[in-house]
Structure formats: structure tokens, C-alpha cells
C-alpha positions as CSV (number, residue, x, y, z in Angstrom):
1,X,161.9,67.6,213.1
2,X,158.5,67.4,215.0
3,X,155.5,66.2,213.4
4,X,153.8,70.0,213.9
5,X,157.3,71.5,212.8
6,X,156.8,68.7,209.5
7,X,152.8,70.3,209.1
8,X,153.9,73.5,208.5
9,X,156.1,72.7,206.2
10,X,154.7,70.2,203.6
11,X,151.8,72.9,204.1
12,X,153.7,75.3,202.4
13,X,155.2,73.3,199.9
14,X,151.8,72.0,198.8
15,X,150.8,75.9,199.2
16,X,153.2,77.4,196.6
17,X,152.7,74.0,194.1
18,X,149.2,74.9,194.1
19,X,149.7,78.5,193.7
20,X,152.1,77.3,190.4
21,X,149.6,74.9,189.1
22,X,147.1,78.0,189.0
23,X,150.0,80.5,187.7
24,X,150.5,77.8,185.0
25,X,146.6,77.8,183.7
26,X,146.4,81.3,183.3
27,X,146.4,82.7,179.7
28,X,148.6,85.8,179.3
29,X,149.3,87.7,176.2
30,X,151.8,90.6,176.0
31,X,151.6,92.4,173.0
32,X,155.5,92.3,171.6
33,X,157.0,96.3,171.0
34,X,158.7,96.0,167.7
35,X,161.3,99.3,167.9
36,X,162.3,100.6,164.6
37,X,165.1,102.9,163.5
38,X,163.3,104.8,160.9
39,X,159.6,105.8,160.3
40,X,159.5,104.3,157.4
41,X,160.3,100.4,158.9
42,X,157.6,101.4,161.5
43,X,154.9,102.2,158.9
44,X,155.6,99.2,156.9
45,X,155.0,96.9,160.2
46,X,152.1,98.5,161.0
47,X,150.4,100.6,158.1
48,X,146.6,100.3,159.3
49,X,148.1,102.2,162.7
50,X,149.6,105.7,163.3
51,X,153.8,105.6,164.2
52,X,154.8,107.1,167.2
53,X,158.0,108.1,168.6
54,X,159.3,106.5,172.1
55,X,160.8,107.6,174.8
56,X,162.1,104.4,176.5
57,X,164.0,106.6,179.1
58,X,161.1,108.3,179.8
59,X,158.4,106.0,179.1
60,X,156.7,108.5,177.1
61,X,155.5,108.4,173.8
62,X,155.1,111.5,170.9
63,X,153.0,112.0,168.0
64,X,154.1,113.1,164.7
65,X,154.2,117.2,165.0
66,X,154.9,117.8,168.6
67,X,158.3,118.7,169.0
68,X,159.9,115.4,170.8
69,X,158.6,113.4,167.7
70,X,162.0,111.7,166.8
71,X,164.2,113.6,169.0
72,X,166.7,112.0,171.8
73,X,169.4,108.7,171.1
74,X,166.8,106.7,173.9
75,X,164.0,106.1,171.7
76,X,162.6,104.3,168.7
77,X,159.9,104.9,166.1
78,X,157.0,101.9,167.4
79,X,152.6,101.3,166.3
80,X,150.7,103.5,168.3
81,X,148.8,100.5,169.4
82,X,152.0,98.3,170.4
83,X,152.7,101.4,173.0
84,X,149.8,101.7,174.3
85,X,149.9,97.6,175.1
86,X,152.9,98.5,176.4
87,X,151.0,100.7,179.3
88,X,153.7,103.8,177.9
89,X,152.1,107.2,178.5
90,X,151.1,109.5,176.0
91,X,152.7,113.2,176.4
92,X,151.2,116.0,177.5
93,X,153.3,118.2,175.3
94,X,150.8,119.9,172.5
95,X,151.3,119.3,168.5
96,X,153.2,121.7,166.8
């Protein structure tokens, strides 16, 4: 290997450590999504927040009273405010 050939390459390597070092310092948070089965469980884990119904296929969540609330097999009762955390969309669809 040639010493320009050897630059470039412990460049790099002290490149990406840095870049880790800095990944390492960096506080993240993700707010956990806690699915439930039934509205009830939901409500209990969150009762200062309204229960919304998700869509995971869609990525789509429903209030209570429009007409996807707590329809479909790919979705689960979750806190309004753990799905919005989540980035999931609200739907368009109008309340009932």
C-alpha cells in the first residue's frame, strides 16, 4: 500500500469513528406505542388522553365515531398522543 493510498484510508476510518462518537452523544427519545386489544386496556394506560384506533397497515389513525374506529384485523386501540409520537397520520374520513 502507498503511503497516499494509507492517507485515505486511516482518513476514513478516523472519519466514520468521529461521526460515531458524535451519533453516540446525541440524546434521542422515542416515545414507545403501547397497542392494545381492547379500548378498555387502552384507556386504563392512558386515561388523561383520548384512545384512538390504528391502522398499522395504513398508518392511519381513527377517532371514536368515524366509521374505521375499531374496524380491520391490522390495527390496535393506542393514546392519541403515543400516535402522534409515532408521526402516524390522522384520517381524513369525518366523524360519524
Amino acid at each position: 500500500m502507498t503511503r497516499s493510498g494509507f492517507r485515505r484510508w486511516s482518513g476514513g476510518i478516523a472519519l466514520a469513528g468521529a461521526i460515531m462518537i458524535g451519533a453516540g452523544t446525541a440524546e434521542v427519545s422515542a416515545t414507545p406505542l403501547t397497542p392494545f386489544r381492547y379500548e378498555a386496556q387502552a384507556q386504563r394506560h392512558c386515561p388523561h388522553d383520548k384512545v384512538v384506533w390504528l391502522d398499522f397497515r395504513k398508518g392511519i389513525y381513527y377517532r371514536k365515531g368515524q366509521k374505521r374506529y375499531g374496524q380491520g384485523f391490522d390495527g390496535s386501540f393506542v393514546c392519541l398522543n403515543e400516535a402522534r409520537d409515532g408521526f402516524y397520520r390522522r384520517s381524513v374520513l369525518g366523524l360519524r
